[in-house]
C-alpha positions in Angstrom: 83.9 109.1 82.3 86.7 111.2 80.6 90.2 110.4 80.6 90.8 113.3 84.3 87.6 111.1 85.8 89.3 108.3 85.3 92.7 109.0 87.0 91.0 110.9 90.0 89.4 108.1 91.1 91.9 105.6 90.1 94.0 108.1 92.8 91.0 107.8 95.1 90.2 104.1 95.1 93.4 102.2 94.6 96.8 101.6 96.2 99.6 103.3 93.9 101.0 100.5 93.5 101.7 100.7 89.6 103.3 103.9 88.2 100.7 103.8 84.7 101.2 105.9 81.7 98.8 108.3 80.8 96.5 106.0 78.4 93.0 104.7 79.0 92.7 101.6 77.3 89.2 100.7 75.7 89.9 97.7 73.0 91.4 95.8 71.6 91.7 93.9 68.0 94.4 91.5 67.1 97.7 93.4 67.6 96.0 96.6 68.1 94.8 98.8 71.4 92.4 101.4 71.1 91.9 104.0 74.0 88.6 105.8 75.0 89.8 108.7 72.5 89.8 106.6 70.2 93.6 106.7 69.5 95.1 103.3 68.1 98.4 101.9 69.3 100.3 98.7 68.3 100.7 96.4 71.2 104.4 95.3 71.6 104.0 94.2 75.3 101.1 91.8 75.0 99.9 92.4 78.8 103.2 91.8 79.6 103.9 88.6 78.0 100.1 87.6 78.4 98.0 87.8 75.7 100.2 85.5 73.2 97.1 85.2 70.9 96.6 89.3 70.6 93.8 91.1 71.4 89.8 89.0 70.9 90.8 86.1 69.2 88.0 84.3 67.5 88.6 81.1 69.2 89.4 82.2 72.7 86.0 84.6 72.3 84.4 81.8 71.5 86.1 78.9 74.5 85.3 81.8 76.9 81.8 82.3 75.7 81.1 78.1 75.6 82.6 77.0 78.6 80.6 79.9 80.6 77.5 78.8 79.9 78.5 75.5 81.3 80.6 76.3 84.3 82.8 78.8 85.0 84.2 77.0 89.0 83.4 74.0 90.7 86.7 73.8 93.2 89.5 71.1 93.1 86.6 68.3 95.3 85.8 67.2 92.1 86.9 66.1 88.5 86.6 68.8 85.4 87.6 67.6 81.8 88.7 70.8 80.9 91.8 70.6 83.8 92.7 67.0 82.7 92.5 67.7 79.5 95.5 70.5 79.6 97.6 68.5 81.8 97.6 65.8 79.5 98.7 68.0 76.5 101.5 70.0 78.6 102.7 66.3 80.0 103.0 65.1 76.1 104.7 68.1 74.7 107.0 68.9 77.5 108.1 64.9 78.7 106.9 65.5 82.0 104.6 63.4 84.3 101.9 65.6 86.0 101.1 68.9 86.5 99.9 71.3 89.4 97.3 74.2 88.2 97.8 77.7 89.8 96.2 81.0 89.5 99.6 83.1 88.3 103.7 82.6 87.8 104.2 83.5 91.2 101.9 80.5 92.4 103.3 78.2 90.4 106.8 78.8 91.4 106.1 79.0 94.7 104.3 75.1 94.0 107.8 74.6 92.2 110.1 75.6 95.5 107.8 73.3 98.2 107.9 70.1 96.0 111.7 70.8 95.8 112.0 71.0 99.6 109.8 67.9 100.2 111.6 65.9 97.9 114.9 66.1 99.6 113.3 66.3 103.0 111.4 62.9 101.9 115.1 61.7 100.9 117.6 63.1 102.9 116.1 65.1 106.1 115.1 68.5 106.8 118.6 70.6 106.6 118.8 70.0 102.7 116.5 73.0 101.9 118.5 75.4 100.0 117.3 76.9 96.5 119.9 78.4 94.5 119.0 81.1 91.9 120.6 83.6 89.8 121.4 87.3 90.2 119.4 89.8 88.5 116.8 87.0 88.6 112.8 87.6 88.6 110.6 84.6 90.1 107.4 86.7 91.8 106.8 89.4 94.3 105.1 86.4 96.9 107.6 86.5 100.4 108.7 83.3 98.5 109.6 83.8 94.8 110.7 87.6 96.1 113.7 85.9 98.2 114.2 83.6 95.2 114.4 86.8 93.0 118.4 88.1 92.6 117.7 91.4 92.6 118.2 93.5 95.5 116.2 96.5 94.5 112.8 94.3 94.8 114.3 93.4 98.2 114.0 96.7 99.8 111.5 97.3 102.9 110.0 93.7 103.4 112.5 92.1 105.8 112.7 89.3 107.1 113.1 87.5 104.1 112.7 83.1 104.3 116.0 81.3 104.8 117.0 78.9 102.3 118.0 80.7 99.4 121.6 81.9 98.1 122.1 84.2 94.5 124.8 82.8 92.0 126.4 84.7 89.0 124.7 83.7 85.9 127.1 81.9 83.2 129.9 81.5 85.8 130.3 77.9 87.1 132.8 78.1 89.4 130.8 80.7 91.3 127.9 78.1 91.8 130.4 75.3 93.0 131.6 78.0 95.4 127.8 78.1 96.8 127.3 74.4 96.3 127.4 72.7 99.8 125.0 69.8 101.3 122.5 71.7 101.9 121.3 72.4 98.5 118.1 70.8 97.3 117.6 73.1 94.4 118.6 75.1 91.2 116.0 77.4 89.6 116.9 79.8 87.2 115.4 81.6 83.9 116.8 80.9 80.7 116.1 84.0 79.3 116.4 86.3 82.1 113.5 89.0 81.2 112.9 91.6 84.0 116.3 91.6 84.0 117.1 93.1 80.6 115.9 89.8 78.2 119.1 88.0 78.8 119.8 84.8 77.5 121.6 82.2 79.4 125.1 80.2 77.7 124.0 77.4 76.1 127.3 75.7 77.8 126.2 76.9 80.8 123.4 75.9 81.0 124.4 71.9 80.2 127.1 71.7 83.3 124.5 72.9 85.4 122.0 70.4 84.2 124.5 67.3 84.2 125.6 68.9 87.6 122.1 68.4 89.1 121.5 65.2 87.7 124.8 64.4 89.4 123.9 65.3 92.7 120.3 64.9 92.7 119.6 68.3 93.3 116.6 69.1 91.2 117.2 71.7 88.0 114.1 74.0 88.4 113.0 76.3 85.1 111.1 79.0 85.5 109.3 79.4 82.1 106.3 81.8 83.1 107.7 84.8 80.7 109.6 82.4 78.0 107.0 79.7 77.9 104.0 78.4 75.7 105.9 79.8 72.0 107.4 82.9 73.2 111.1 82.2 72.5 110.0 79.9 69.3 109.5 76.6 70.9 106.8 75.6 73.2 109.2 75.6 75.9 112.5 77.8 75.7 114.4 74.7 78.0 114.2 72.9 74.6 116.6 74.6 72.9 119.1 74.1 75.4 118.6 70.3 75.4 117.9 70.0 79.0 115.2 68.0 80.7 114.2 69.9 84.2 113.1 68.4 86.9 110.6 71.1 87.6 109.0 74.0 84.9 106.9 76.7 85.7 104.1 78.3 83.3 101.8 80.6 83.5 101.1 84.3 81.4 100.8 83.2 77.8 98.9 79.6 79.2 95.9 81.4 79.4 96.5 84.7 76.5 94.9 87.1 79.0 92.9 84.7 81.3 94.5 84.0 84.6 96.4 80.6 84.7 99.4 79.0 86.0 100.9 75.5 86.1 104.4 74.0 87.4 104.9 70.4 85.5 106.9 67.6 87.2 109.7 64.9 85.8 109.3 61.1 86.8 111.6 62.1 89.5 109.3 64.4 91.4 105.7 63.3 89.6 104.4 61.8 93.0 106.5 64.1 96.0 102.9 65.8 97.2 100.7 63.8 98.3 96.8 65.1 99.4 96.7 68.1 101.7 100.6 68.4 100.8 99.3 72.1 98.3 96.7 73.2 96.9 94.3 76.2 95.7 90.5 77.5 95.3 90.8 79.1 91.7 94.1 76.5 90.4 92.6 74.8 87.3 89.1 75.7 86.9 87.2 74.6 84.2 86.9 78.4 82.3 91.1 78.9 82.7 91.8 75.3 81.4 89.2 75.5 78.5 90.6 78.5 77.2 94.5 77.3 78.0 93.3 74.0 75.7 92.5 76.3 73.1 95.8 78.5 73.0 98.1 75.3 73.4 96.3 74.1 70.6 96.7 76.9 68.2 100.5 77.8 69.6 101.8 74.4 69.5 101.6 73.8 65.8 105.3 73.7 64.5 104.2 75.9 61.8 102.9 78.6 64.1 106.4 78.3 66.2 109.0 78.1 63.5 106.9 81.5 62.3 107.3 82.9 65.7 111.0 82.2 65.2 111.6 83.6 62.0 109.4 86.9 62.6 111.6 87.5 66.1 114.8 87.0 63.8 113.4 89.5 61.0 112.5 91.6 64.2 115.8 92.0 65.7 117.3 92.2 62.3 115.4 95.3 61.8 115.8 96.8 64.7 119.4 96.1 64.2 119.7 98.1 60.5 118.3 101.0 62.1 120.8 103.9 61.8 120.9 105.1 65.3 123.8 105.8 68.0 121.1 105.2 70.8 120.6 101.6 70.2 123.7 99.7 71.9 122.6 96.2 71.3 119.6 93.9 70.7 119.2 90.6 71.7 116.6 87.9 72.4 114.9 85.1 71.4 111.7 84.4 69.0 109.6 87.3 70.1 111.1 88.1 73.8 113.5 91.3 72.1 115.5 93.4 74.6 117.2 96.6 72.8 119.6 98.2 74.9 120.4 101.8 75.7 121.6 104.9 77.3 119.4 104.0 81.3 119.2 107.8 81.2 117.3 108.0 78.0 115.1 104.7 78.2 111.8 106.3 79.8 111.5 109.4 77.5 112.0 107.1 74.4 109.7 104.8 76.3 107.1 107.9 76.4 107.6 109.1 72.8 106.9 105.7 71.2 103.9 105.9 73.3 103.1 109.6 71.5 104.0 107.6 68.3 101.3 104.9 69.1 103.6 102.1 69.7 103.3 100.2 73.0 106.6 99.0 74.7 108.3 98.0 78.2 111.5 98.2 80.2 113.3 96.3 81.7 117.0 96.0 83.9 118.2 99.3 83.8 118.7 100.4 80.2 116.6 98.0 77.9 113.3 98.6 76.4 111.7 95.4 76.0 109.4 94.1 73.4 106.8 91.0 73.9 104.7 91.0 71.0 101.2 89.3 70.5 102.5 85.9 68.7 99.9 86.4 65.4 102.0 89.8 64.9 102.5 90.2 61.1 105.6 91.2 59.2 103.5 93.9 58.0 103.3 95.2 61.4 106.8 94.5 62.4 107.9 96.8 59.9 105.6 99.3 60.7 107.1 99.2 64.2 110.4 99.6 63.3 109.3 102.5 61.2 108.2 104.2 64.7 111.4 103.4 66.2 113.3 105.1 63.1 111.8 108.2 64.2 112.1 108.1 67.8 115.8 106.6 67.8 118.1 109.1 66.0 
């Protein structure tokens, strides 16, 4: 089918649920995307965050095309190596106890906000149930984690809404005593804020609420699924605020483009569902934990993350020499790089860079956000910023 095929019965068959840009992706190689007219573009967004190993990688090619001629599902009645496998290596890097397989970062939060309200309800009764979060938060678009998202505009049309959740203002501690009462059970919160505009939490901030939790035994609850598995430089982003959660969320890079999500658990909560308690068909199958082993093995090498590091930093310097009156401010971490601008502006740079074969996404009102394969090269970097030049006068 041609590229007018294509979008008529895209119209015809599926909900318009996604406002898409006018490209018809084919391929991919590495860093690169290739469309069915054979135009190439360079892949800042990574699926969103997803494919953190780029585009057919050798060794995920190669986990998919092994562990499908063994098994591809067998359902959670029975042991899989592959599934134990992962757990133990996310338990070792991150100082948890034991994990929960999902099928996405919704899931997995959801997973994150049940064991939260069982543990207190196991400790101190049913009314301690509330889940703090922060404005201008993202957690999933489940009736759940869309409550526990701060933002109103993803609000809109879907009431009722769950009780048990109240919105603090990021970086401001006295504005989560003044929402702190009994009834709290929980704190979750990104670290880097991404749908937000890639905002980075106070370091500070951060540690009162941490030593605050621990304080109160109300459990500190980080949802990594966008700054997770070497996106911000470090396996996890929570360790480089020197925190230990009680509770992390995972998913999107996990699996570099195959579905996967996982919530890990402290001592504290390692043992708060018990069978029947949660569960899933698809969580942890043998095909999304294979290729999961395979990524965390590549992306955990402190080689491979103090790289991701230093190319985000040469990034964002880059970006940041540009001579331009459009670009207000950049800031990030690793490779999760938000440059902000003029809100009315954003989509039509947006589409030219798309013209220009460079691949990017928004995010908040006025930042265009960049999420990188993790294998991108300083040669490409600077042939990025070489696009932007010509785009951002």
């Amino acid at each position: 089918m041609n590229f007018d095929e294509i979008v008529a019965e895209e119209n015809q068959y599926l909900m318009s649920t996604y406002g898409r840009f006018p490209v018809v992706l084919e391929s991919g190689q590495g860093c690169t995307l290739t469309d069915i007219q054979n135009k190439k573009y360079l892949d800042l967004t990574s699926g969103i965050g997803v494919n953190s190993l780029g585009h057919n990688h050798p060794e995920i090619v190669k986990t998919i095309e092994s562990q499908a001629k063994k098994c591809l599902h067998v359902s959670n009645l029975y042991y899989t190596q592959p599934m134990i496998e992962v757990a133990k290596f996310l338990v070792e890097k991150g100082n948890m106890k034991k994990v929960f397989f999902a099928n996405s970062g919704a899931e997995a939060n959801e997973g994150m906000i049940k064991v939260a309200r069982k543990y207190s309800f196991d400790k101190y009764g049913k009314n301690r149930n509330k889940i703090l979060t922060l404005k201008q938060s993202f957690h999933g678009r489940t009736m759940a984690t869309l409550t526990a998202t701060g933002q109103d505009k993803f609000h809109n049309y879907f009431y009722p809404f769950m009780d048990g959740f109240d919105y603090i203002k990021a970086n401001d501690i006295g504005d989560l005593y003044d929402h702190l009462d009994d009834s709290v059970c929980g704190i979750m919160m990104e670290l880097v804020q991404g749908e937000s505009g890639v905002i980075p939490l106070d370091y500070d901030y951060v540690s009162k609420v941490a030593c605050l939790c621990k304080e109160k035994d109300i459990l500190l609850m980080v949802d990594e699924v966008q700054t997770g598995i070497g996106r911000c430089g470090t396996l996890f982003v929570y360790e480089q605020y020197d925190i230990q959660p009680d509770l992390v969320s995972l998913a999107k890079g996990l699996g570099s483009g195959i579905p996967v999500g996982a919530f890990m658990a402290s001592e504290k909560c390692k043992d708060v569902l018990s069978k029947g308690d949660h569960g899933t068909t698809f969580g942890g199958n043998p095909l999304s934990c294979a290729v999961a082993k395979t990524v965390l093995s590549i992306v955990s090498d402190p080689s491979f993350l103090q790289d991701v590091k230093k190319k985000g930093e040469y990034f964002m310097e880059q970006i940041q020499k540009i001579d331009s009156k459009i670009i207000k401010e950049v800031r990030g971490k690793g490779l999760m790089i938000g440059i902000v601008v003029d809100e009315n502006q954003r989509m039509s740079l947006i589409n030219q860079l798309l013209k220009d074969g460079l691949l990017v996404l928004s995010a908040g009102k006025d930042v265009i956000r960049l999420l990188p394969p993790l294998i991108i090269t300083y040669e490409q970097i600077n042939e990025a910023v070489e696009k932007m030049k010509g785009v951002f006068l």
